[in-house]
C-alpha positions in Angstrom: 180.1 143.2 123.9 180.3 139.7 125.8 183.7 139.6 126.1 183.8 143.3 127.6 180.9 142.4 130.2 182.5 139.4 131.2 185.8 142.0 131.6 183.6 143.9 133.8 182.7 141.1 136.1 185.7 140.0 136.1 187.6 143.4 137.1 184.7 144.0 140.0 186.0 140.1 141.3 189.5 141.1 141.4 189.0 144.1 142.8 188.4 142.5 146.2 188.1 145.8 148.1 184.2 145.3 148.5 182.7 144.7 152.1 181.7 141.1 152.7 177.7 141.6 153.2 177.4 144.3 150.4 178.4 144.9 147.3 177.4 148.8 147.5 180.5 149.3 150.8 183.8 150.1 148.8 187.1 151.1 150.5 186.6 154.9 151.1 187.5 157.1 148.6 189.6 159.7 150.3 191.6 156.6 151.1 195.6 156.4 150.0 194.3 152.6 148.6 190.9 154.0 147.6 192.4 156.9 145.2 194.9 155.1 143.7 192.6 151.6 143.1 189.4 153.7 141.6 191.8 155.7 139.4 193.6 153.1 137.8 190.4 150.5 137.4 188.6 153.8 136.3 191.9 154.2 133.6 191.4 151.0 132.7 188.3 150.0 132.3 188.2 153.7 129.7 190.6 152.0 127.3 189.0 149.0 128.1 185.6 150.2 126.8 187.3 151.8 123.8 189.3 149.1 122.9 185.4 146.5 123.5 183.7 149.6 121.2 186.3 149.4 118.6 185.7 145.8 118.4 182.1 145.6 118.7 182.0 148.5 115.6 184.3 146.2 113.7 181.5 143.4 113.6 179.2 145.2 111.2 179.8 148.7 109.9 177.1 151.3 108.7 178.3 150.9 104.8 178.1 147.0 105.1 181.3 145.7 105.1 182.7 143.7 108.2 186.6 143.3 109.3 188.3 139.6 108.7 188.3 137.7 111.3 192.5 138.2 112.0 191.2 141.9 112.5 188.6 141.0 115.2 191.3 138.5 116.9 193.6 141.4 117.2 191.4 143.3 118.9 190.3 140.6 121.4 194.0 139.9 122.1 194.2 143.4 122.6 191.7 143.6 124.8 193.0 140.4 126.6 196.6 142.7 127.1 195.2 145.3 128.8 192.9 142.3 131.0 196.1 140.7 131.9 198.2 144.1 132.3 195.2 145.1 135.0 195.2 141.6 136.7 199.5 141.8 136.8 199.0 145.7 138.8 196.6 144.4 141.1 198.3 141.8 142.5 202.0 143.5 142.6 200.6 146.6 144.0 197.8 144.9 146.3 199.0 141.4 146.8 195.6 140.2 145.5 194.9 137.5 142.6 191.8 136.1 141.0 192.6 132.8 142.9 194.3 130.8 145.4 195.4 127.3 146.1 197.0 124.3 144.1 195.9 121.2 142.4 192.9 120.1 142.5 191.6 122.9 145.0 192.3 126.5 144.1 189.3 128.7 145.0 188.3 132.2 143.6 185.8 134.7 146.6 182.3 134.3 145.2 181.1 138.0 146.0 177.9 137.5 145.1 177.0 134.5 147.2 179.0 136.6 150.1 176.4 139.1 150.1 173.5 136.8 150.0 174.3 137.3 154.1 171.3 138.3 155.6 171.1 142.7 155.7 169.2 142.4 159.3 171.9 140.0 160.4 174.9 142.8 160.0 174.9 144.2 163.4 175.6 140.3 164.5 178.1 139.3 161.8 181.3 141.1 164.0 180.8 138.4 166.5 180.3 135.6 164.3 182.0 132.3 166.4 180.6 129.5 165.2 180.6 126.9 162.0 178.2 125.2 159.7 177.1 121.8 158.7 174.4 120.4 156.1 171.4 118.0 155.7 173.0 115.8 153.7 169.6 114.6 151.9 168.2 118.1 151.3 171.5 120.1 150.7 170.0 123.1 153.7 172.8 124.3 155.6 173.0 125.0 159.4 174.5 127.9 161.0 174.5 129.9 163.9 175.1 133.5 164.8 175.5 134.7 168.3 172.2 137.2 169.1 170.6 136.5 165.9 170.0 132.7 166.3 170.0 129.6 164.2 170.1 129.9 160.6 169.1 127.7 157.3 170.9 128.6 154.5 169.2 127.1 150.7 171.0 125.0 149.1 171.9 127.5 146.3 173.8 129.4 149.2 171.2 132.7 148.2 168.1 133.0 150.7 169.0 132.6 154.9 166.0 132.2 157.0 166.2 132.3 161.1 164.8 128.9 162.8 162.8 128.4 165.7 162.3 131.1 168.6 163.7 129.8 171.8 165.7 132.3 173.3 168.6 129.5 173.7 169.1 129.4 170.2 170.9 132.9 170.4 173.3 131.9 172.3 176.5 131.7 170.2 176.7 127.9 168.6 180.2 127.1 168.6 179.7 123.9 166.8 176.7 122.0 165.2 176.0 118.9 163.4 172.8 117.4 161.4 172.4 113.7 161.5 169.0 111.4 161.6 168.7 109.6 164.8 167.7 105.9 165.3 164.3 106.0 163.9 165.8 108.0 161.2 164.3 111.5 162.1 167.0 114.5 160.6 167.8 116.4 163.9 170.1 119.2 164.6 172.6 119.1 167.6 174.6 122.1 168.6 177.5 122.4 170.9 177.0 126.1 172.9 180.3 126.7 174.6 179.6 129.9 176.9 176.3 128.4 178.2 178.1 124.9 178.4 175.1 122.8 176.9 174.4 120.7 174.0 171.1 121.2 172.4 168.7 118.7 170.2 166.4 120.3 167.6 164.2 119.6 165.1 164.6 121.2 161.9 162.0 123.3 162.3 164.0 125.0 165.5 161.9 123.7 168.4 164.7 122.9 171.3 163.7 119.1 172.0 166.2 118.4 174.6 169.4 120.2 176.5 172.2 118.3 177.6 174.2 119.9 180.5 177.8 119.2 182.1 178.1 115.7 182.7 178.2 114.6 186.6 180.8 112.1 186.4 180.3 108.0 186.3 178.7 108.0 182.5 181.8 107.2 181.2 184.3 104.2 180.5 187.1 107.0 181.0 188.6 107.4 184.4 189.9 110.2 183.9 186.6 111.8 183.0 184.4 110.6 185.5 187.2 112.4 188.5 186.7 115.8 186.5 182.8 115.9 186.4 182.2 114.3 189.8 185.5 115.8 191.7 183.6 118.9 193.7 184.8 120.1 196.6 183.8 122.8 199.0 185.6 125.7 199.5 186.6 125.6 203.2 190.2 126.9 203.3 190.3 130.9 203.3 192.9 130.6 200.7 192.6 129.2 197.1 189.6 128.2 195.0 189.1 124.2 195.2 188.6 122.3 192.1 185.3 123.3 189.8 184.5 121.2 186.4 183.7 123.5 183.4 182.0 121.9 180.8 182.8 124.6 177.7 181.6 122.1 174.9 183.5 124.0 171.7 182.0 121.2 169.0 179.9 118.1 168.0 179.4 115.7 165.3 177.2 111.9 165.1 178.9 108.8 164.1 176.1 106.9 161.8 177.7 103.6 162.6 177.0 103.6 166.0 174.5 106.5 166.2 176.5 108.2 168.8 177.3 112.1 169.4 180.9 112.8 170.0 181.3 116.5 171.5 184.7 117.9 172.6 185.3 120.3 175.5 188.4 122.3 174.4 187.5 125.8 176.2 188.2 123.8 179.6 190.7 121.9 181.9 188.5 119.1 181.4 189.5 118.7 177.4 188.2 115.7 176.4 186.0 113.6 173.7 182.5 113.2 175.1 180.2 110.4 173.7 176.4 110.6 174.4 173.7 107.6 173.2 169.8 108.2 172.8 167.9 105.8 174.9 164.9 103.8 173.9 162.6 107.0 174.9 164.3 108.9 172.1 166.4 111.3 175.0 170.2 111.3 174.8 172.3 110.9 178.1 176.2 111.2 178.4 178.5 107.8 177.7 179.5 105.0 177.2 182.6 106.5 175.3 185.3 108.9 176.5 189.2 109.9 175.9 191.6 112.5 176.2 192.3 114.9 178.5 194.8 118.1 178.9 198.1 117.3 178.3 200.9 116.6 175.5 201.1 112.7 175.7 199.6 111.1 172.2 195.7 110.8 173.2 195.5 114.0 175.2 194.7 117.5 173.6 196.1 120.5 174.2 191.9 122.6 173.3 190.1 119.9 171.5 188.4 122.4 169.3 186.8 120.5 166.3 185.7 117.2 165.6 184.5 115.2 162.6 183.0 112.0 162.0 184.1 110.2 158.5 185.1 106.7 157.9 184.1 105.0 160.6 186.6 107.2 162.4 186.3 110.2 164.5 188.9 113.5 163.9 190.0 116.0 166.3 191.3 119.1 165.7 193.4 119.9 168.6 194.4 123.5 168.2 197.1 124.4 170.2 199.1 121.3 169.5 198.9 122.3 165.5 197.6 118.8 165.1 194.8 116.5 163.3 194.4 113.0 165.2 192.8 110.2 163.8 190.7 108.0 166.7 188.8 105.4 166.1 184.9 105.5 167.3 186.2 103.9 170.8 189.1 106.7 171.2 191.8 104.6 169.8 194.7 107.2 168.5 195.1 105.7 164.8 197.7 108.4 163.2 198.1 112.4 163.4 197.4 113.3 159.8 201.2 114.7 158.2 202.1 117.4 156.6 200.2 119.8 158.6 201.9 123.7 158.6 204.0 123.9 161.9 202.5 126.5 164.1 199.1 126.3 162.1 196.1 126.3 164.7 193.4 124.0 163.2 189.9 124.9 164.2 188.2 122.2 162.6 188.5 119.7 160.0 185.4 118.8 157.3 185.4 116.6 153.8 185.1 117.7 150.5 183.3 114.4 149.4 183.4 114.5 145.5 186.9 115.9 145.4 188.0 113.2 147.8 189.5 115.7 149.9 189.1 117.1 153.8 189.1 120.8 154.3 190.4 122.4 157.2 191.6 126.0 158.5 193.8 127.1 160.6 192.5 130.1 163.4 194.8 132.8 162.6 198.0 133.4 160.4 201.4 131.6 161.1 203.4 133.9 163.1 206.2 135.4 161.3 204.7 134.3 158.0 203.9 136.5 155.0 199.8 136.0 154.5 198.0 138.2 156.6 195.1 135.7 156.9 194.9 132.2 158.9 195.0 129.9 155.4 192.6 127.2 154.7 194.2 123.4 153.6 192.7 121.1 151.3 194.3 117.6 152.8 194.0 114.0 151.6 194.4 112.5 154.9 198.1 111.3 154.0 199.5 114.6 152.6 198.7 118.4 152.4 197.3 119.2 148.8 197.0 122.6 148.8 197.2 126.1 150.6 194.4 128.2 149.9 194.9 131.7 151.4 192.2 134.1 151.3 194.1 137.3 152.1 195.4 136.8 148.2 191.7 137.3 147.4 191.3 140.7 148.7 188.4 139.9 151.2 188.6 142.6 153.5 188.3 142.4 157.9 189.5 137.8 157.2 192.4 137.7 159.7 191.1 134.9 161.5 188.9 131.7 160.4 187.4 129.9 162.9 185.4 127.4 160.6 185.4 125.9 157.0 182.6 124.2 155.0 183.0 122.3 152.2 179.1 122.9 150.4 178.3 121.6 146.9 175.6 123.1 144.8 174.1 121.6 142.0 173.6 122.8 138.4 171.1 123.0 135.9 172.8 120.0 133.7 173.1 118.3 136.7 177.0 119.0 137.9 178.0 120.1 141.1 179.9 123.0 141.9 182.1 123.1 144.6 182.1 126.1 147.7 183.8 126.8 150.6 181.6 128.8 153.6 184.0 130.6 155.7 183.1 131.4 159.5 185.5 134.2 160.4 186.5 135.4 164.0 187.1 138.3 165.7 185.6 140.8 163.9 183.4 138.1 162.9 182.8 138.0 158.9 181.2 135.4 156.2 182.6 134.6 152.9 182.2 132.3 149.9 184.6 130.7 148.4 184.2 129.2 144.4 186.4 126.2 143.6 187.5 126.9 140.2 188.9 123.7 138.2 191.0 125.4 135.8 191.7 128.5 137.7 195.2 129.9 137.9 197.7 128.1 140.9 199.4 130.2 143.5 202.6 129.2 145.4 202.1 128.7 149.3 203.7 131.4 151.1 205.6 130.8 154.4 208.4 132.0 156.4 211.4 132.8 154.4 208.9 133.2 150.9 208.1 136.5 149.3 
């Protein structure tokens, strides 16, 4: 009866029609999809079941004789037919496949590590807007979750726990990073873009410091320095005079020169914000800036993500469909190739054992066939795969805003890879499994089925 148990499992994964928090919320019933999915997994999981019984009574009969073993293989290949026949009507009829991606990064949806979501965190998950990021020593990752507040997550990916109890902490955290400082203390920063503020905490949640909009003269950036200080007062009856926003929309440390590097895409003022910790252990704004709005190489059309790796620093600049390669002193290196025209990256992270970066886009390509933004497995010099995880079946994914490469460690001492997904309007979390040997789908875009 293994076989047919690990049928069962399998035939609940492909379903896909399952609510992200809860493997108890199906599609409704009296649904069109609902009627006509139940009846023909219920079909099939009958002759299924007869077909498992059949070869579980072939193993040893009551008068003592047992079948040869081409018997029993029949049976199994039997029962793989009917496997394969069920996995062939899914995805015809409902577009949805055990797995997605090519290479070296096709991922299955992990259901069961999708529901670990916290139950008393529901009413909070439709307004999900944020990412994650990981104590690298530890494996705990960090997450936030607008009116709920700042999350751990276990290693394992199965128990969440809320941290700290400063009311600041539920505001939504757009971006967040972990990193030790310079006397090697693991701290949390978080970029908050609605309450335009960066936060320091300690890992047990207490809010050690806030860092508010910049006032102009910090920086080494011109350019900068005008926006923050430039304040006029309104005097004219007609107009509204100049007034800097400081919507801080992600953050990340550079471990070579211990310095935070936050971006401020939500804002006329869109640039890359360094900040330094001073010998009394509190962080102030500079030496470092770049950017600014515009479409010249250097500027950013909503800086929305950005990621330290290499000795470089990576910005996601959304609305330009670009991945720009800086150095840690704002020198453009390279745009990273091969990125999908019109896709809208949100945020770039590294898969470090598969040598890879990971990176989604915000919502699908317009005029495209997936109805989900995709996620991208990239080298840094060419586009490995397409992972989509509308050919998964995860239900309410349209838009991702953030993707986290996460490995978990096994009991011979492997690691196995996941993806956290961070979804957008209408919020949503999901896992995603990186499955080796799993089946490779063909990236779908305009003018493909």
């Amino acid at each position: 009866m293994t076989f047919f148990r690990t049928f069962l499992g399998r035939s609940s994964t492909l379903g896909g029609f399952r609510s992200l928090s809860s493997t108890s919320e199906v599609v409704p019933a009296d649904s069109v999809v609902g009627k006509s999915f139940q009846k023909w997994i219920v079909g099939g999981a009958v002759a299924a079941a007869g077909t498992a019984a059949a070869y579980t009574t072939s193993l040893s009969h009551a008068h003592g004789h047992s079948h040869s073993d081409p018997d029993l293989a029949a049976k199994v290949s039997q029962l793989e037919q009917i496997i394969n026949k069920m996995n062939a009507k899914l995805e015809g009829q409902y577009g949805v496949r055990n797995t997605s991606g090519q290479g070296d990064a096709i991922f299955s949806w992990d259901q069961g590590l999708t529901a670990a979501f916290p139950a008393d965190a529901k009413p909070f998950e439709k307004d999900m807007h944020g990412g994650f990021n990981e104590d690298v020593d530890t494996g705990i990752v960090y997450t936030g979750i607008p009116g709920y507040g700042l999350c751990e997550i276990t290693p394992d990916l199965k128990t969440w726990k809320v941290i700290g109890s400063d009311d600041r902490l539920k505001a939504n955290i757009h971006g967040i990073v972990v990193f030790k400082n310079k006397v090697g203390v693991t701290t949390i920063a978080v970029a908050q873009n609605d309450a335009q503020r960066v936060l320091i905490i300690g890992l047990d949640g207490t809010v050690q410091q806030q860092l508010d909009m910049p006032k102009g003269g910090e920086f080494n950036f011109d350019e900068a320095n005008a926006y923050y200080s430039n304040a006029p007062t309104k005097m004219a009856p007609w107009g509204q005079p100049h007034k800097a926003a400081f919507a801080v929309t992600d953050v990340t440390f550079h471990p070579g020169n211990k310095q935070l590097y936050c971006v401020t895409g939500y804002c006329d003022g869109d640039f890359v914000l360094s900040a330094t910790e001073g010998a009394d252990g509190k962080w102030g704004w500079g030496p470092t800036a770049w950017g600014g709005k515009g479409d010249a190489p250097g500027k950013f059309n909503t800086a929305h993500g950005i990621f330290a790796w290499d000795d470089h620093i990576y910005v996601a600049n959304r609305e330009a469909h670009q991945v720009v390669k800086f150095t840690k002193d704002g020198k453009l290196v390279n745009c990273l190739p091969n990125i999908p025209d019109e896709a809208r990256i949100c945020n770039i992270a590294r898969a470090t054992e598969n040598n890879y970066f990971i990176m989604n886009a915000l919502q699908p390509i317009p005029h495209s066939p997936p109805k989900t933004a995709q996620i991208y497995a990239h080298s840094g010099e060419e586009l490995l795969s397409t992972i989509d995880p509308g050919e998964l079946g995860i239900p309410v994914l349209k838009h991702l805003h953030h993707t986290w490469p996460h490995y978990v460690t096994q009991a011979d001492g492997s690691k196995q890879l996941y993806i956290l997904v961070h979804g957008w309007s209408a919020g949503k979390f999901a896992v995603l499994k990186h499955e080796p040997n799993g089946e490779p789908s063909v990236p779908r875009a305009f003018g493909c089925a």
